[in-house]
C-alpha positions in Angstrom: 136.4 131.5 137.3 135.8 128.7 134.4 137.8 127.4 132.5 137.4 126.5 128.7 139.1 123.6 126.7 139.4 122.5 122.8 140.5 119.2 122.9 141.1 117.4 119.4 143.0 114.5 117.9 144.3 114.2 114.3 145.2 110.8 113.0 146.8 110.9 109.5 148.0 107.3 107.8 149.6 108.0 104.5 151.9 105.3 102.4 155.2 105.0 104.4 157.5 106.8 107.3 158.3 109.3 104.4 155.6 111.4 104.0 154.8 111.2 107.7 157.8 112.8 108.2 156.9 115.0 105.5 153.2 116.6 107.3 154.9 116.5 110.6 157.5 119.0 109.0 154.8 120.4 107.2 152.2 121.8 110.7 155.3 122.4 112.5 156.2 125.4 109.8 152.7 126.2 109.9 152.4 126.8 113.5 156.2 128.7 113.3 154.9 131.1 110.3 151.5 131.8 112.2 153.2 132.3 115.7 155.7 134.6 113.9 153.0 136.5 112.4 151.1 136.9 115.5 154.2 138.0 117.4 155.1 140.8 114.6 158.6 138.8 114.4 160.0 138.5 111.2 159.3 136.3 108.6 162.0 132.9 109.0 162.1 129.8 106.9 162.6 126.0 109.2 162.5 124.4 105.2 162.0 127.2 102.7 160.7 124.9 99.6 157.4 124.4 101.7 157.0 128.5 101.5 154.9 127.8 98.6 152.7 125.3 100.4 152.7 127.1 103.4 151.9 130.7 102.8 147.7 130.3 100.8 147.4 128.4 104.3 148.1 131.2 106.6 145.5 133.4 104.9 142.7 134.5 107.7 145.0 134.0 110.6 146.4 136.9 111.1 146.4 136.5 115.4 146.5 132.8 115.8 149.4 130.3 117.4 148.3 127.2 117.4 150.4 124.2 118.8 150.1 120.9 118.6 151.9 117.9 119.4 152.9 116.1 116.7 154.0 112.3 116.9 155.0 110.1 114.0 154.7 106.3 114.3 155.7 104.4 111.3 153.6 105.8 108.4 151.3 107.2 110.6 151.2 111.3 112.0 149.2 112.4 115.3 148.4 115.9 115.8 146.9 117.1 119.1 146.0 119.1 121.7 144.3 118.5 125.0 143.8 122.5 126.0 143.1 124.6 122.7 142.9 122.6 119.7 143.1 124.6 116.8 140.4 123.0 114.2 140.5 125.5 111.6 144.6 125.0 111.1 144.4 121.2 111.5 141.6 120.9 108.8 143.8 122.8 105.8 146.7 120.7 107.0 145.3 117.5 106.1 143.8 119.3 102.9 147.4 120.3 102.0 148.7 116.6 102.7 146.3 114.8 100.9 147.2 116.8 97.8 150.3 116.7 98.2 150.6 112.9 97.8 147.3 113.0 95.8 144.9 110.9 98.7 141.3 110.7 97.4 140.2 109.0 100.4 138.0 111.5 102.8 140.1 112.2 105.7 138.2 113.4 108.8 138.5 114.5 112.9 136.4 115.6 115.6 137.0 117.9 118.9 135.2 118.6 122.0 134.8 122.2 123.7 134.6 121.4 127.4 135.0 123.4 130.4 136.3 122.4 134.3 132.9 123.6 135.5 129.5 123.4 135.1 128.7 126.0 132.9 125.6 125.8 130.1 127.9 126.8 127.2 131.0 125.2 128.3 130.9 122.1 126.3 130.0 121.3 122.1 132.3 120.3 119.8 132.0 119.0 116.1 133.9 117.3 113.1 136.0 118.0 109.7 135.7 115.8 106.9 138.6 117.1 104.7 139.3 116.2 100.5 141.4 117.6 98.3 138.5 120.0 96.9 136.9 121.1 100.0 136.9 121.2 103.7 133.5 119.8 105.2 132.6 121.1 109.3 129.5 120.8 111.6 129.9 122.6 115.1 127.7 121.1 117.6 126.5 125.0 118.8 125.7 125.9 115.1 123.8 122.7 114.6 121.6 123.5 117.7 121.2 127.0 116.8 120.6 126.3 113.1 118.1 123.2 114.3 116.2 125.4 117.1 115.8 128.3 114.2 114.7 126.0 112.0 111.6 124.5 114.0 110.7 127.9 115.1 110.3 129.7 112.3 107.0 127.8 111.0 105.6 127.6 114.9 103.6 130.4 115.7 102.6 131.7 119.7 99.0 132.2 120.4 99.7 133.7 124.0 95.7 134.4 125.0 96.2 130.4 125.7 99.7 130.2 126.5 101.7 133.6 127.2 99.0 136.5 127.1 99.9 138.4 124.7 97.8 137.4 122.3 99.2 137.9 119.5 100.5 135.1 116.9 104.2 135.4 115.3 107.2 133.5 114.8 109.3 132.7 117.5 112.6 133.8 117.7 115.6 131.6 118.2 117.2 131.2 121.3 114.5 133.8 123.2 111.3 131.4 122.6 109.5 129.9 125.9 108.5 126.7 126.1 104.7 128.0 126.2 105.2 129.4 122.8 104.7 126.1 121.2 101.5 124.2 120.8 101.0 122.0 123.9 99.9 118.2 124.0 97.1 119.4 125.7 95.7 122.3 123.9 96.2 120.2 120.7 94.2 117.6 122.1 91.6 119.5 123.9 91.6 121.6 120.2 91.3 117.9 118.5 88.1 116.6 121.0 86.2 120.1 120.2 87.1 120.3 116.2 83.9 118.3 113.8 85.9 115.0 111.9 86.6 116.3 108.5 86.1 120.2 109.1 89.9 121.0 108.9 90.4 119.4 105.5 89.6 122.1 102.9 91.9 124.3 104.9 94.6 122.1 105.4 94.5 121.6 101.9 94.9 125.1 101.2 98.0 125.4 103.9 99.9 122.7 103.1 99.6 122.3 98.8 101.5 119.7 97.7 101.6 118.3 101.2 98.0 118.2 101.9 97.7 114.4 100.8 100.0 113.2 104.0 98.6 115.9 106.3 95.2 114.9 105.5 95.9 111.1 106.0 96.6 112.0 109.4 94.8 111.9 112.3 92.3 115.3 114.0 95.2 115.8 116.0 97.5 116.2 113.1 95.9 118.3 111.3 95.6 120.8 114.5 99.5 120.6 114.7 100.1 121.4 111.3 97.4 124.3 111.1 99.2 125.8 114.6 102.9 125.8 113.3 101.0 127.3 110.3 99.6 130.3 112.0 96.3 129.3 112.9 95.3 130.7 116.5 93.0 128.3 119.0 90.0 130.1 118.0 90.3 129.6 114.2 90.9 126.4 114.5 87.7 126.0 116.8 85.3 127.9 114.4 87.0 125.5 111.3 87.9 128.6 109.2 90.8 131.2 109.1 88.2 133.6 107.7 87.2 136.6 109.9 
């Protein structure tokens, strides 16, 4: 059995001891309201003139009980948690601090998802970057996901050469092969068999706007682009998409 970890580390220095204090007091009724809410218990006040404060920040989480341990040193607040670090709740906690005491300075944090075994998708993590207008995130899965989505969608299979199926269409993430891109080799066996200055016209016609770069490229460029482009092997070959 695995076991999975959020570890994460909040470091908040505002003016003076005083409004440490203050955010300390501040998560610690967040984390009581939620917990309370979660548990069906009802509804008590540690300091009822942060109610207003409070309560827009519990929208969304209805079932969650974070903890945290929270240290003030001097004018300076530390919130963390080594085992399930709650990065939603710490992000509009230091949203509702730096309004409250008007901070215009960015405040961020990052965390780390890990795991006590080996396991592909036991370990990410990401960052906040929090103002007083919005609340900023990148998670390390979603960048990969977004990234791997991203370079897939204009790359195109031509699986006669590489998977036999041969058929060309997008790849879809996270399924995708590593034959279903365009090889070194095939793009330079394509590149030694293709006539200097054959591709151009229809490289133009792909790429528009972006024909001027793609063109100043190399034989082998121009291969690449026309493959992630939807151009099979043979097309390319014969130096026209045209049946």
């Amino acid at each position: 059995m695995a076991n999975y970890f959020t570890k994460g580390v909040v470091k908040l220095i505002l003016a003076d001891n005083e409004q440490a204090q203050w955010a300390a007091k501040l998560l610690k009724e967040v984390c009581m309201q939620l917990t309370n809410r979660a548990e069906g218990s009802p509804e008590t006040w540690g300091d009822a003139s942060l109610k207003p404060i409070v309560a827009p920040m519990l929208d969304g989480f209805e079932t969650s009980m974070p903890t945290f341990n929270i240290t003030v040193v001097d004018a300076t607040v530390y919130a963390d948690n080594d085992t399930s670090f709650d990065g939603d709740i710490a992000a509009r906690w230091v949203q509702a601090v730096v309004t409250q005491f008007d901070i215009e300075t960015p405040a961020g944090f990052t965390y780390a998802n890990t795991c006590d075994r080996m396991r592909p998708d036991g370990f990410g993590g990401g960052a906040f970057v929090v103002t007083q207008q919005a609340i900023h995130y990148i998670d390390a899965d979603a960048w990969l996901s977004e990234t791997v989505a991203n370079i897939y969608a204009g790359a195109a299979t031509w699986a006669q050469d590489q998977c036999g199926t041969g058929v060309a269409h997008p790849i879809a993430p996270r399924t995708a092969e590593l034959c279903t891109l365009p090889t070194p080799q095939l793009i330079n066996q394509l590149a030694s068999d293709v006539r200097c200055g054959s591709l151009d016209f229809w490289v133009t016609e792909e790429a528009g706007k972006e024909a001027h770069v793609i063109n100043a490229g190399s034989v082998a460029d121009q291969v690449t682009y026309l493959l992630t482009h939807g151009w099979t092997p043979d097309q390319i070959k014969q130096g026209s998409k045209q049946e």
